[in-house]
PDB file of N, CA, C and O in Angstrom:
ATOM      1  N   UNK A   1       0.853  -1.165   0.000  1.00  0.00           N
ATOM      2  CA  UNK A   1       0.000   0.000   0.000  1.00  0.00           C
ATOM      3  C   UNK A   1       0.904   1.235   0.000  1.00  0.00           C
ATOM      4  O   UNK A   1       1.941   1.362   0.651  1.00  0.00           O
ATOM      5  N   UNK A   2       0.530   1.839  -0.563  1.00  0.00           N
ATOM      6  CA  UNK A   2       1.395   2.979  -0.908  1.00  0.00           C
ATOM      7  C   UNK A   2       1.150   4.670   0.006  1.00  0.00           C
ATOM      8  O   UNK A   2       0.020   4.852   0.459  1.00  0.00           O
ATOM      9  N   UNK A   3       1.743   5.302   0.128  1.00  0.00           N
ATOM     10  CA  UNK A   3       1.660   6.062   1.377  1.00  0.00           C
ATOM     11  C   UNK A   3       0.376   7.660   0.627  1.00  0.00           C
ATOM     12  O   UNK A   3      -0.108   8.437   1.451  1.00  0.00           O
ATOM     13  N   UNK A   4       0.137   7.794  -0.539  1.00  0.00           N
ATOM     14  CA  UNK A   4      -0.403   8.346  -1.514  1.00  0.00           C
ATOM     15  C   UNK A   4      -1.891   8.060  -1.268  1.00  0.00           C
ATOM     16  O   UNK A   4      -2.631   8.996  -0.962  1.00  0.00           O
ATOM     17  N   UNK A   5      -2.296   6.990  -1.369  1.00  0.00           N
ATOM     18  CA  UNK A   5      -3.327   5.723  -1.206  1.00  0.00           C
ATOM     19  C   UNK A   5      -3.619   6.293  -0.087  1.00  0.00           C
ATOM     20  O   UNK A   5      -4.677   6.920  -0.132  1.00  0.00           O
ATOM     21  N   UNK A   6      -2.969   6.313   1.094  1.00  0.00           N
ATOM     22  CA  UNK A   6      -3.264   5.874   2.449  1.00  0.00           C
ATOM     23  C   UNK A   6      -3.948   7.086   2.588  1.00  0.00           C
ATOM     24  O   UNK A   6      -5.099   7.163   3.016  1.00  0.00           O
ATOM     25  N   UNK A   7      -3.064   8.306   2.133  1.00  0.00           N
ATOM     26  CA  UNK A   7      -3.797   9.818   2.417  1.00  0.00           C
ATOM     27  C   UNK A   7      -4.709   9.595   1.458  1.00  0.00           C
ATOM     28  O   UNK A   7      -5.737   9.354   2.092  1.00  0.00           O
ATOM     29  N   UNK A   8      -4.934   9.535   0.416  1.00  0.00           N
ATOM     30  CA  UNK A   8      -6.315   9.274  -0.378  1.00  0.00           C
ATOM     31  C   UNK A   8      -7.375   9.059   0.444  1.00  0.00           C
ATOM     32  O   UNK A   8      -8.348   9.809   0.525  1.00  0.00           O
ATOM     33  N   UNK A   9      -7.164   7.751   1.240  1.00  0.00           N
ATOM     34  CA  UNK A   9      -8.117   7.348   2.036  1.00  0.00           C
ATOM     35  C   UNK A   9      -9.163   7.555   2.971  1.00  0.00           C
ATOM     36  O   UNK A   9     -10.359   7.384   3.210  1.00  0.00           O
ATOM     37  N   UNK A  10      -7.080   8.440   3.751  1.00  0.00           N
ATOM     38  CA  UNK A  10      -8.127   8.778   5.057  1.00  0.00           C
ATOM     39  C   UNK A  10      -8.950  10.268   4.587  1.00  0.00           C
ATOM     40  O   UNK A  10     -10.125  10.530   4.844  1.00  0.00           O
ATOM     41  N   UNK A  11      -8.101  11.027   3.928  1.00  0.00           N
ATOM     42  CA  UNK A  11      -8.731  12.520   3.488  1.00  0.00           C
ATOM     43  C   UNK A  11     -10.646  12.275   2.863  1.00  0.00           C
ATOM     44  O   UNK A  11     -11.621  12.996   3.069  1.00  0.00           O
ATOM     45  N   UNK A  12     -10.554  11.275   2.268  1.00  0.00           N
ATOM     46  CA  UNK A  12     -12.069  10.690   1.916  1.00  0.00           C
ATOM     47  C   UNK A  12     -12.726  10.211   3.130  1.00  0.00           C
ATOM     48  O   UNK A  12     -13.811  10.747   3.357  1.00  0.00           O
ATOM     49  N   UNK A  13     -12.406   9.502   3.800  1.00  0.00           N
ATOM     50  CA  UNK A  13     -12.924   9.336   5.224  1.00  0.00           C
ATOM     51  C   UNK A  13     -13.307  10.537   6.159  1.00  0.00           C
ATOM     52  O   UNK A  13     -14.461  10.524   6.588  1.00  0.00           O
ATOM     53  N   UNK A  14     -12.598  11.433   6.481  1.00  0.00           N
ATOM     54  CA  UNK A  14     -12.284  12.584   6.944  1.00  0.00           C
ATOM     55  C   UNK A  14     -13.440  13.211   6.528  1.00  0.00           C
ATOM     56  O   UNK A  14     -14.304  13.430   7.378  1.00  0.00           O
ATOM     57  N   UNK A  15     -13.661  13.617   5.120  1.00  0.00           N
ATOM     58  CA  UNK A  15     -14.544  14.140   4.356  1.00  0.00           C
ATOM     59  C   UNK A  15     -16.186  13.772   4.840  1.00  0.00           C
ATOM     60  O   UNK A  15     -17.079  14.306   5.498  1.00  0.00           O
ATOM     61  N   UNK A  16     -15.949  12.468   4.040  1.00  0.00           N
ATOM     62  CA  UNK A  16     -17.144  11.472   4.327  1.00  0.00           C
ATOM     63  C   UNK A  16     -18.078  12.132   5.869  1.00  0.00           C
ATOM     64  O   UNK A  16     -19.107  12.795   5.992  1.00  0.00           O
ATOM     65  N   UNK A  17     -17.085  11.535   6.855  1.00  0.00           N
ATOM     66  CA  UNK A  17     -17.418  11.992   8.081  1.00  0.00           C
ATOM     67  C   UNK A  17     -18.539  13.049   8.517  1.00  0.00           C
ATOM     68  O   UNK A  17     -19.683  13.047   8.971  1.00  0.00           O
ATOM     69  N   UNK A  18     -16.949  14.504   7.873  1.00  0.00           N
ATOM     70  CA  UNK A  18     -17.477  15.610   8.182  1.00  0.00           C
ATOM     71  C   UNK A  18     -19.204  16.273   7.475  1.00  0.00           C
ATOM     72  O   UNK A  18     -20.070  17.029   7.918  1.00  0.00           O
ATOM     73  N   UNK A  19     -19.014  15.454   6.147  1.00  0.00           N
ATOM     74  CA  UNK A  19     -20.820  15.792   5.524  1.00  0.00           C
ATOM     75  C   UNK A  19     -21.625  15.530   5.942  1.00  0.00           C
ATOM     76  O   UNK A  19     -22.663  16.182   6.055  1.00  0.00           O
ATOM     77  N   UNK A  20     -21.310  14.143   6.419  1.00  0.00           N
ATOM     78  CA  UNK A  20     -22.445  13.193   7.096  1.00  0.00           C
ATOM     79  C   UNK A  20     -22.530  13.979   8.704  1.00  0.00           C
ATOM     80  O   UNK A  20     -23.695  13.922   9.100  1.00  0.00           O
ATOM     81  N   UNK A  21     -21.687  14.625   9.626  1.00  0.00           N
ATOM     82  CA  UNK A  21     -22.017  14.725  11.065  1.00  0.00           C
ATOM     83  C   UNK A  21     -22.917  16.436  10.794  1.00  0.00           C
ATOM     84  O   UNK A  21     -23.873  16.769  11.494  1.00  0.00           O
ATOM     85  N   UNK A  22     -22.401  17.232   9.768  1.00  0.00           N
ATOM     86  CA  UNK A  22     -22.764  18.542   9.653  1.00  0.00           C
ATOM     87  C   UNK A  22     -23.808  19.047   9.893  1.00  0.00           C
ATOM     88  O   UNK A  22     -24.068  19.982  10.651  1.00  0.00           O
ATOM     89  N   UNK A  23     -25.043  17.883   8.660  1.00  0.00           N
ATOM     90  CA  UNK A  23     -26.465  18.288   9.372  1.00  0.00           C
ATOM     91  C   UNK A  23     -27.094  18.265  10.578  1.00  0.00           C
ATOM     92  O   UNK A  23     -27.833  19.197  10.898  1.00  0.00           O
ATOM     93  N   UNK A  24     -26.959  17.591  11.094  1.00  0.00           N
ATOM     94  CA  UNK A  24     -27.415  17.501  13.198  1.00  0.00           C
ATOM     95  C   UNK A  24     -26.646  18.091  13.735  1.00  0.00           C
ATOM     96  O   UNK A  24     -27.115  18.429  14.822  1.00  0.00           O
ATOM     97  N   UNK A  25     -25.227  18.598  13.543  1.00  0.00           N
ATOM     98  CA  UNK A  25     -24.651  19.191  14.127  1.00  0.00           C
ATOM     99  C   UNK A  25     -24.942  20.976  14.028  1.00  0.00           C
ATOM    100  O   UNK A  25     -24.728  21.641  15.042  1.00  0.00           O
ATOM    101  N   UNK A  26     -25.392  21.601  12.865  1.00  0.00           N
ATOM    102  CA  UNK A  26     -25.818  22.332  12.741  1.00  0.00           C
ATOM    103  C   UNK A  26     -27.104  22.501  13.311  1.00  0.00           C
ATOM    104  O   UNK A  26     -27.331  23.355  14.168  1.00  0.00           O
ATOM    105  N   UNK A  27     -27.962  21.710  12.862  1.00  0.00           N
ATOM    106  CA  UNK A  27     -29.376  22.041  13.824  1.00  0.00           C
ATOM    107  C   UNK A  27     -29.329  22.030  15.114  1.00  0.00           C
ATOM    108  O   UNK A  27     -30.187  22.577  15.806  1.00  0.00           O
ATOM    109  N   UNK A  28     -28.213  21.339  15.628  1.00  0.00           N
ATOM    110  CA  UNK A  28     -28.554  21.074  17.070  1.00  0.00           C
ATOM    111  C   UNK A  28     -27.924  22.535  17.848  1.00  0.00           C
ATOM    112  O   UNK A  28     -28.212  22.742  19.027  1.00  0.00           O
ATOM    113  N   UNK A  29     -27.070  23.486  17.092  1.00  0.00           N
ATOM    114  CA  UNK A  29     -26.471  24.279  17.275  1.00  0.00           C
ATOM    115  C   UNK A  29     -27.336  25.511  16.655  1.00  0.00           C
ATOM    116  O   UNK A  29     -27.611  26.455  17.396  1.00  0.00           O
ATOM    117  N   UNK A  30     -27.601  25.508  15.824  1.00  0.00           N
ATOM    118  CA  UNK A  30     -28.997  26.472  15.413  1.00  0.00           C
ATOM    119  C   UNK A  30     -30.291  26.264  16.522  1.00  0.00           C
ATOM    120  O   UNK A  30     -30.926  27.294  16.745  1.00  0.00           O
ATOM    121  N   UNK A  31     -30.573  25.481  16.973  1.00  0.00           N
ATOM    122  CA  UNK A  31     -31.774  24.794  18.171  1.00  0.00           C
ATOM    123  C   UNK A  31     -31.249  25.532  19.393  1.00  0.00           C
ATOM    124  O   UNK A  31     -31.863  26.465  19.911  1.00  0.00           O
ATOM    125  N   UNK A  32     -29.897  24.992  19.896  1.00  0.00           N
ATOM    126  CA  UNK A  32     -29.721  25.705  21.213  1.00  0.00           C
ATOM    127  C   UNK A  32     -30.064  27.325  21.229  1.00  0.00           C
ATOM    128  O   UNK A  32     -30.836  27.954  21.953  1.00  0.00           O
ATOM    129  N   UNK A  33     -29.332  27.692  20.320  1.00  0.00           N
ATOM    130  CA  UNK A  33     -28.965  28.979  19.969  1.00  0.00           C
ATOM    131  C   UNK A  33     -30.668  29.858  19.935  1.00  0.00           C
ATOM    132  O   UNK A  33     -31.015  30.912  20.468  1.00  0.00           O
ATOM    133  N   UNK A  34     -31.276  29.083  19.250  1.00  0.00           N
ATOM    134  CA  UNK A  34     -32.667  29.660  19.326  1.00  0.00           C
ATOM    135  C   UNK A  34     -33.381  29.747  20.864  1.00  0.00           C
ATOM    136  O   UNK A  34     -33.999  30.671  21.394  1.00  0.00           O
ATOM    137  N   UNK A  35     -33.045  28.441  21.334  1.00  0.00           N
ATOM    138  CA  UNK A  35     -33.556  28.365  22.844  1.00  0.00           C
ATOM    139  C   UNK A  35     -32.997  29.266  23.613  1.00  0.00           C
ATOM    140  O   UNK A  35     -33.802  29.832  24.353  1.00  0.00           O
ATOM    141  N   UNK A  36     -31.610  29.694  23.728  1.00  0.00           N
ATOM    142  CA  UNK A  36     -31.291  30.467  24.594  1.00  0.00           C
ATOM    143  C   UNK A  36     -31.122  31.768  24.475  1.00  0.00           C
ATOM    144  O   UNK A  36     -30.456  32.508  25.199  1.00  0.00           O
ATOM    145  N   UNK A  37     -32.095  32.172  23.016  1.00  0.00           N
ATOM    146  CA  UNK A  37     -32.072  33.337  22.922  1.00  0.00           C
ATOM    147  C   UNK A  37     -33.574  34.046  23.523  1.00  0.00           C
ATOM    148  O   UNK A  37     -33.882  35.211  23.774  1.00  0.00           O
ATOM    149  N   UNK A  38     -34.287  32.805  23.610  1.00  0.00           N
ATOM    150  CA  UNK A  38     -35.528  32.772  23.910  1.00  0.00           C
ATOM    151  C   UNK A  38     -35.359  32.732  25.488  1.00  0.00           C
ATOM    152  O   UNK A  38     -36.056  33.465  26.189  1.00  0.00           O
ATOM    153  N   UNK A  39     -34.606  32.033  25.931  1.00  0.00           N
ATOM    154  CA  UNK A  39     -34.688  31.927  27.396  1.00  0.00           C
ATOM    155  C   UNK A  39     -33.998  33.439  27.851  1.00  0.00           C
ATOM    156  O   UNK A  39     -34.642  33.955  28.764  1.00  0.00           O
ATOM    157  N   UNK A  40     -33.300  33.917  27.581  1.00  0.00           N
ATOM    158  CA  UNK A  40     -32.758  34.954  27.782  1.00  0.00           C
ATOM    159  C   UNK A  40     -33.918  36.601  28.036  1.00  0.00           C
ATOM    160  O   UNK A  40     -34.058  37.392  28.968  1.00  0.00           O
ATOM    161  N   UNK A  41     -34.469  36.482  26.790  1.00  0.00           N
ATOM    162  CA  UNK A  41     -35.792  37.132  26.298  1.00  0.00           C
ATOM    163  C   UNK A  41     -36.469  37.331  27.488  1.00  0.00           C
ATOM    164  O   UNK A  41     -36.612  38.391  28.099  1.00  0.00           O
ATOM    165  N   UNK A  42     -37.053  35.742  27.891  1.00  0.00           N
ATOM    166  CA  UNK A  42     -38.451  35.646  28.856  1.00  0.00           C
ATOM    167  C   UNK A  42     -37.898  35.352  30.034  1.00  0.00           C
ATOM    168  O   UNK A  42     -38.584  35.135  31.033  1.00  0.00           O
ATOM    169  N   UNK A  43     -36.291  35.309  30.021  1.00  0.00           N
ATOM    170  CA  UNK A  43     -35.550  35.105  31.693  1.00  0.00           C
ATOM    171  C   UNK A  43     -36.255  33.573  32.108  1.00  0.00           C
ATOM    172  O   UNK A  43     -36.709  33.462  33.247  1.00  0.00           O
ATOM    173  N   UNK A  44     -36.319  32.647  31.358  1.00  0.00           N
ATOM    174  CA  UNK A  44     -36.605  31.605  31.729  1.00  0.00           C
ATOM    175  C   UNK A  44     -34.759  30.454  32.005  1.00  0.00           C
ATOM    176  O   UNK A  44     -34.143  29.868  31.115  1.00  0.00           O
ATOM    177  N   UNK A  45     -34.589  30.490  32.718  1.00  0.00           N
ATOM    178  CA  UNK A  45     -33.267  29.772  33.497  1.00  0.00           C
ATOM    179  C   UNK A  45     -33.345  28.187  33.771  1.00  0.00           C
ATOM    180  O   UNK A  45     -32.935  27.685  34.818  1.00  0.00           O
ATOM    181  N   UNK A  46     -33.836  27.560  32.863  1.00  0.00           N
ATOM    182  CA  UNK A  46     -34.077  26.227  33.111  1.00  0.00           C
ATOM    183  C   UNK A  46     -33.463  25.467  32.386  1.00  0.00           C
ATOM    184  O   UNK A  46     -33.832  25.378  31.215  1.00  0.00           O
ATOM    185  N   UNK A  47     -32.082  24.506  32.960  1.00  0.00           N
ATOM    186  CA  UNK A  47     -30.942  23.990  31.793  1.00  0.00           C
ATOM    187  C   UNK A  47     -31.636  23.109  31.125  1.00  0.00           C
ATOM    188  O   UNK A  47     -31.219  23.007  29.971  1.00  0.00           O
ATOM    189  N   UNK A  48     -32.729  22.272  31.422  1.00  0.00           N
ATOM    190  CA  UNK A  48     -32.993  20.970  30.371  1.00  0.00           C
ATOM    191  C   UNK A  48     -34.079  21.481  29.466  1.00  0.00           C
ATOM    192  O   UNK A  48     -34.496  20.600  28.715  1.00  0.00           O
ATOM    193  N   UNK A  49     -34.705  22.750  29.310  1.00  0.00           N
ATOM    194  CA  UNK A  49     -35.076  23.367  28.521  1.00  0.00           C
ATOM    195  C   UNK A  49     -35.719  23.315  26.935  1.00  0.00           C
ATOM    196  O   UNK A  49     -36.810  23.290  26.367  1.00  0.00           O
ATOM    197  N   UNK A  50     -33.283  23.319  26.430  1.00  0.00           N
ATOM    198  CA  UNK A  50     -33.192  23.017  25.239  1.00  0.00           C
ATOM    199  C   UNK A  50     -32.774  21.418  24.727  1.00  0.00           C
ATOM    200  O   UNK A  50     -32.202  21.052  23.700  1.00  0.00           O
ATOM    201  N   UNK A  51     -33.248  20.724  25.755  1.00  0.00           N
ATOM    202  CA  UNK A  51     -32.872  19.333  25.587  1.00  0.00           C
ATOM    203  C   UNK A  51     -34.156  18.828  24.518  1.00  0.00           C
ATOM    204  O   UNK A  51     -33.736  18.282  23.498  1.00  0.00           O
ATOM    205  N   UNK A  52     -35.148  18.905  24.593  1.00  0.00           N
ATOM    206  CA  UNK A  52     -36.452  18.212  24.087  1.00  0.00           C
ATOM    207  C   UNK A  52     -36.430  18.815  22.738  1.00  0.00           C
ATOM    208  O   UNK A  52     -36.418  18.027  21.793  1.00  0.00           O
ATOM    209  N   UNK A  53     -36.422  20.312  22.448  1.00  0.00           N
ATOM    210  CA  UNK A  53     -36.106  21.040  20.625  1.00  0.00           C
ATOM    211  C   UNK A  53     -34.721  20.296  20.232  1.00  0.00           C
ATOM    212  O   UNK A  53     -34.647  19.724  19.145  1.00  0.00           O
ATOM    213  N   UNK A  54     -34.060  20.306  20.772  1.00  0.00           N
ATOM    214  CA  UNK A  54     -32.652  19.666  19.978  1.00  0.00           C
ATOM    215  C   UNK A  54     -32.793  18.132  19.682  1.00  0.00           C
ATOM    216  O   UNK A  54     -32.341  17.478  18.742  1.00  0.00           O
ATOM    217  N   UNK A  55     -33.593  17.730  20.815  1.00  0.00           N
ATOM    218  CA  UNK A  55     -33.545  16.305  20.505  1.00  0.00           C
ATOM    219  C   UNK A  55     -34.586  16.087  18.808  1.00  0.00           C
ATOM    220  O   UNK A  55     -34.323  15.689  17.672  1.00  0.00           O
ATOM    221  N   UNK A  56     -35.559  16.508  19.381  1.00  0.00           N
ATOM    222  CA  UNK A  56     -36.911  16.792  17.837  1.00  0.00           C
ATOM    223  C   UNK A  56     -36.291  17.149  16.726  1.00  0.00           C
ATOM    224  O   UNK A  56     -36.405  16.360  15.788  1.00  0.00           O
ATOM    225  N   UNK A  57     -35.530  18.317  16.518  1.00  0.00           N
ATOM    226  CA  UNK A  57     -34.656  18.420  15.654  1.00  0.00           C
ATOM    227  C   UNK A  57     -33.686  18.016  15.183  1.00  0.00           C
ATOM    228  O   UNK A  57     -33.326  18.425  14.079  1.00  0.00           O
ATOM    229  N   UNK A  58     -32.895  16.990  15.957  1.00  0.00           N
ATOM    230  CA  UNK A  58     -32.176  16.314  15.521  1.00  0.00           C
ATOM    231  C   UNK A  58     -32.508  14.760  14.654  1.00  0.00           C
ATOM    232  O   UNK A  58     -31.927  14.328  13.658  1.00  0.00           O
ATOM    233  N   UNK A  59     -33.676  14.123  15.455  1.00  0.00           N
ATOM    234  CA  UNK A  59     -34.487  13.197  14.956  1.00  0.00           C
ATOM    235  C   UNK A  59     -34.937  13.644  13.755  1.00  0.00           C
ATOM    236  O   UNK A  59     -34.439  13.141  12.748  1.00  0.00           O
ATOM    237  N   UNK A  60     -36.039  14.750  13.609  1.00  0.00           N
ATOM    238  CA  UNK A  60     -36.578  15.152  12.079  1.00  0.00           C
ATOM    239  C   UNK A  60     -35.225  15.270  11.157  1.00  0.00           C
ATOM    240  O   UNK A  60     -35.403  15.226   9.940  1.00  0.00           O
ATOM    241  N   UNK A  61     -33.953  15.409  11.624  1.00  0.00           N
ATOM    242  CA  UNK A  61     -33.097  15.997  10.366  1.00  0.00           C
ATOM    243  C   UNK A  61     -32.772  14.366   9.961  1.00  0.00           C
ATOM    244  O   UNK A  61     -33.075  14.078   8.804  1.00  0.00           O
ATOM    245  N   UNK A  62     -32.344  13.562  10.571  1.00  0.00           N
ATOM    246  CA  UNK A  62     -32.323  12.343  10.928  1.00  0.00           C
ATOM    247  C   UNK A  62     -32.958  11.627   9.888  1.00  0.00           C
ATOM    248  O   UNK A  62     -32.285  10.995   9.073  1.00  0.00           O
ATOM    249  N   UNK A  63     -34.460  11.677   9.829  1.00  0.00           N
ATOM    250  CA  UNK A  63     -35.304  11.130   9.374  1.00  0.00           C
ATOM    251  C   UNK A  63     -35.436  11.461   7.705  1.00  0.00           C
ATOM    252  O   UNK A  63     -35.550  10.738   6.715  1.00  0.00           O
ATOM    253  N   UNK A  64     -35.361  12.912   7.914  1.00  0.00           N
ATOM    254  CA  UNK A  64     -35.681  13.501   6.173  1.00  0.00           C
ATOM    255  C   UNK A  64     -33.950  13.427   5.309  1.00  0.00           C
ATOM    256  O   UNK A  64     -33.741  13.358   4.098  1.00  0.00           O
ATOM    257  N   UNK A  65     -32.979  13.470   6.386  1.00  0.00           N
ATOM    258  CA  UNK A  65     -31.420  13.408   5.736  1.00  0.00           C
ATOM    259  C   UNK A  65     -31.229  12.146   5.864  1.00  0.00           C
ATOM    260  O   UNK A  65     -30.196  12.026   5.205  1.00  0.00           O
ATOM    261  N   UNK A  66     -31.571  10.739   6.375  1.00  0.00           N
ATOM    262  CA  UNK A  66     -31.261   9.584   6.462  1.00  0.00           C
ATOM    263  C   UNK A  66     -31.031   9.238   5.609  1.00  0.00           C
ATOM    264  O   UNK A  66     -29.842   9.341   5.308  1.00  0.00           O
ATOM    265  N   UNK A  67     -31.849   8.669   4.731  1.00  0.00           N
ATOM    266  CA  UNK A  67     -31.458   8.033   3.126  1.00  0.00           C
ATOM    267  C   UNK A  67     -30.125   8.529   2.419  1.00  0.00           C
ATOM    268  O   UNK A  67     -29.401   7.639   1.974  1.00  0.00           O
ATOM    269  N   UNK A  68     -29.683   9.964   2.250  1.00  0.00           N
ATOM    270  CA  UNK A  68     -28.932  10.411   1.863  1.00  0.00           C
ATOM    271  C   UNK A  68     -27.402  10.374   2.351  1.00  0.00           C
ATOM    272  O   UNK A  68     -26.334  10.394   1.739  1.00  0.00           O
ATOM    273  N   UNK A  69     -27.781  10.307   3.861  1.00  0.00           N
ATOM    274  CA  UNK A  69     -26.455   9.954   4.299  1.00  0.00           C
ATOM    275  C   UNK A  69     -26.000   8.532   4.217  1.00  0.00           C
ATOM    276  O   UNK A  69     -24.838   8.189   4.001  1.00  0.00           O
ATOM    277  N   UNK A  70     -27.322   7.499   4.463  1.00  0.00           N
ATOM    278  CA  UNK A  70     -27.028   6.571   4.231  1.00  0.00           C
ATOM    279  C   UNK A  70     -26.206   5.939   3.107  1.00  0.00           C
ATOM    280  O   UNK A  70     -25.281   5.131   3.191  1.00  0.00           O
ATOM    281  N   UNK A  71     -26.939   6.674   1.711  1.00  0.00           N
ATOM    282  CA  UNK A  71     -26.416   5.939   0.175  1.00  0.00           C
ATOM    283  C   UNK A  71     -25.066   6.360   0.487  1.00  0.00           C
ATOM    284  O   UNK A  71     -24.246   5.443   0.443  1.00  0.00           O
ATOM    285  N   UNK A  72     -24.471   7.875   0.890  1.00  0.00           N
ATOM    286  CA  UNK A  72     -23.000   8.719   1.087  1.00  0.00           C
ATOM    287  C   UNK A  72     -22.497   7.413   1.532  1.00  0.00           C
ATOM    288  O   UNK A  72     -21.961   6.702   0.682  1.00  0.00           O
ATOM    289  N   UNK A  73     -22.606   6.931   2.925  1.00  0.00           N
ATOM    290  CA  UNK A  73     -21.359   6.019   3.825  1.00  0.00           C
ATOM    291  C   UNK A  73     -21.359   4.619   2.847  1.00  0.00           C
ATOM    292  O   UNK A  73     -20.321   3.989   2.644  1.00  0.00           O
ATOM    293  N   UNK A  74     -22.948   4.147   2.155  1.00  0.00           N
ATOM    294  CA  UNK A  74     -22.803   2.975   1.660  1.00  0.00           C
ATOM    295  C   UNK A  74     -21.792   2.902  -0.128  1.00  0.00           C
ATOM    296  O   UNK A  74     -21.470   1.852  -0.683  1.00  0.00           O
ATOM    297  N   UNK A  75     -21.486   4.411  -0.691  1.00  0.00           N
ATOM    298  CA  UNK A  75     -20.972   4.744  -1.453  1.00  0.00           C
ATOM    299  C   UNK A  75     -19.367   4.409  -1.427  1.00  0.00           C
ATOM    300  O   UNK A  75     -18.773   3.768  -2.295  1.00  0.00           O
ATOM    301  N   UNK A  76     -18.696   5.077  -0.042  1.00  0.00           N
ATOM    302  CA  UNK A  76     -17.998   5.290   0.365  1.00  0.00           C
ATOM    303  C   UNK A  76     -17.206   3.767   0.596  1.00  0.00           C
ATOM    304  O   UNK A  76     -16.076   3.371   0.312  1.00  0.00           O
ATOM    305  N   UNK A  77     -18.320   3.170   1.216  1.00  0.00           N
ATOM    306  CA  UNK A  77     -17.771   1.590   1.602  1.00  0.00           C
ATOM    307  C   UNK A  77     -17.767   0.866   0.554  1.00  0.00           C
ATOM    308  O   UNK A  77     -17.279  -0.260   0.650  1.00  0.00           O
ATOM    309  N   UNK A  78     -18.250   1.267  -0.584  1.00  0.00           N
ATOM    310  CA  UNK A  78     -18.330   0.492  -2.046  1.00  0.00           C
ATOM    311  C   UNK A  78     -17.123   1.040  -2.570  1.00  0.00           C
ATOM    312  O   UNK A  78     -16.972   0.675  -3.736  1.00  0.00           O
ATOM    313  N   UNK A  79     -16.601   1.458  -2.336  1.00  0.00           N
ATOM    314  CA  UNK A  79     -15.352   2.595  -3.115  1.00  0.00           C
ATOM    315  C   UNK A  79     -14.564   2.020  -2.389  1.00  0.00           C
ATOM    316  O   UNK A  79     -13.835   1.375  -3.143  1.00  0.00           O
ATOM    317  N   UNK A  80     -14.025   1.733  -0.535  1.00  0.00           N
ATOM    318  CA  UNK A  80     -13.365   1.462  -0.183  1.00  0.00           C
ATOM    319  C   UNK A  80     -12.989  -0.002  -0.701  1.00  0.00           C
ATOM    320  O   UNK A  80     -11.885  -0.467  -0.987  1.00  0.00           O
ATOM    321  N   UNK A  81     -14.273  -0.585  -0.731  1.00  0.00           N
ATOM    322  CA  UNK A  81     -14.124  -2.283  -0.623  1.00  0.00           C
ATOM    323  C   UNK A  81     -13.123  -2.443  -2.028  1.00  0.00           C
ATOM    324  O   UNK A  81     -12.053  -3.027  -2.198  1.00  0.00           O
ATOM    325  N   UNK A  82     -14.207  -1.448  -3.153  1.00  0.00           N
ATOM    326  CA  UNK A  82     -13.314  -1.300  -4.458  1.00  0.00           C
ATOM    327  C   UNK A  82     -11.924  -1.465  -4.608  1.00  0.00           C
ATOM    328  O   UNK A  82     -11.470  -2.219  -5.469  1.00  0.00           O
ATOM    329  N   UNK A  83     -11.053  -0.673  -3.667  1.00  0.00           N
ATOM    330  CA  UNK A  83      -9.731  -0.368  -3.766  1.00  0.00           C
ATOM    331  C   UNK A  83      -8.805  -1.697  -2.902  1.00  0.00           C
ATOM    332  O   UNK A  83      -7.634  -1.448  -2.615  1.00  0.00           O
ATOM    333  N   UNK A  84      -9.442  -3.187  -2.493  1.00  0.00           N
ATOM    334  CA  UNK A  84      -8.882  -3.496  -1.893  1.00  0.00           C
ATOM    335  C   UNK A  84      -7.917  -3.909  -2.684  1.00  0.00           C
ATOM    336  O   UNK A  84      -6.814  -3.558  -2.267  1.00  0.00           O
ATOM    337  N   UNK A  85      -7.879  -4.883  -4.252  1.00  0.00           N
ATOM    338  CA  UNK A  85      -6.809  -4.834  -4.592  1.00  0.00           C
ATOM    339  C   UNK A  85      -5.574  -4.447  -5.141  1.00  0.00           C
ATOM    340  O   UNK A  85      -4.581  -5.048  -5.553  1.00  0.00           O
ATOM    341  N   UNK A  86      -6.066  -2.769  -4.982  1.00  0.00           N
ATOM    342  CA  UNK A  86      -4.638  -2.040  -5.249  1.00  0.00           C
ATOM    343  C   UNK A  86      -3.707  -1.935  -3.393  1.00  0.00           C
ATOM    344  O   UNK A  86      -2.495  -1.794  -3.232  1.00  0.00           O
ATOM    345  N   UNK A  87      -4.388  -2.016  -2.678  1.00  0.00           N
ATOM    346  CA  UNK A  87      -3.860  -2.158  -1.539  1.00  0.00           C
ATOM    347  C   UNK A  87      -2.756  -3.120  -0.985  1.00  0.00           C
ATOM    348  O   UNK A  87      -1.727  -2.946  -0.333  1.00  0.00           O
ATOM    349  N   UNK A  88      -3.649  -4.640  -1.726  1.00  0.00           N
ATOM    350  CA  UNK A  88      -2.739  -5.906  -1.543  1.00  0.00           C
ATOM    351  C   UNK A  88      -1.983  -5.813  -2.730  1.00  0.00           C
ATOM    352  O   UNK A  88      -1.010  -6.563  -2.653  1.00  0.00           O
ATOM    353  N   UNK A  89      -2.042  -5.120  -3.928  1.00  0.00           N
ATOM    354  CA  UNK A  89      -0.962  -5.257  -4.797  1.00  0.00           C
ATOM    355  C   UNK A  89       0.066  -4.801  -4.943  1.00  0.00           C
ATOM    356  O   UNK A  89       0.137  -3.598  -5.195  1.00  0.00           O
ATOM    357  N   UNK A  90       1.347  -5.663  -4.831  1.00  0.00           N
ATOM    358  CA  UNK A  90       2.758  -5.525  -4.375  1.00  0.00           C
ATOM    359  C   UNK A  90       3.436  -4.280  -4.221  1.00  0.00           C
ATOM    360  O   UNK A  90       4.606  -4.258  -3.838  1.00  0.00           O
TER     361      UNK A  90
END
């Protein structure tokens, strides 16, 4: 395996990753952000608050982005599996 390859790899992995974690990670960070601008507003001081919108929002993104991330990682693992025999080749 060649050291070229290897960064190929992981930089696609890396990638992969980062598309796939972005959407929930954004909502869940757009969600807080809304909650505690709201709590701030109405002086409501209650930490588990923004637990129940983040969770909802993270599930709905979940649900409507699933398929998509799914085909991404199952793409990814078709591509990897692809490359096994340039890996084992000498």
């Amino acid at each position: 395996m060649s050291e070229a390859l290897l960064q190929t790899i992981a930089s696609q992995a890396v990638m992969v990753t980062l598309k796939l974690a972005l959407p929930t990670l954004l909502v869940s960070m757009g969600v807080g952000l809304l909650v505690s601008v709201i709590q701030a507003v109405t002086q409501i001081q209650e930490q588990t608050l923004s637990f129940i919108p983040k969770a909802f929002g993270v599930g709905l993104v979940l649900v409507v982005m699933g398929p998509w991330m799914l085909n991404s990682l199952l793409a990814f693992t078709v591509e990897i599996y692809a490359q096994i025999p340039q890996m084992t080749a000498g």
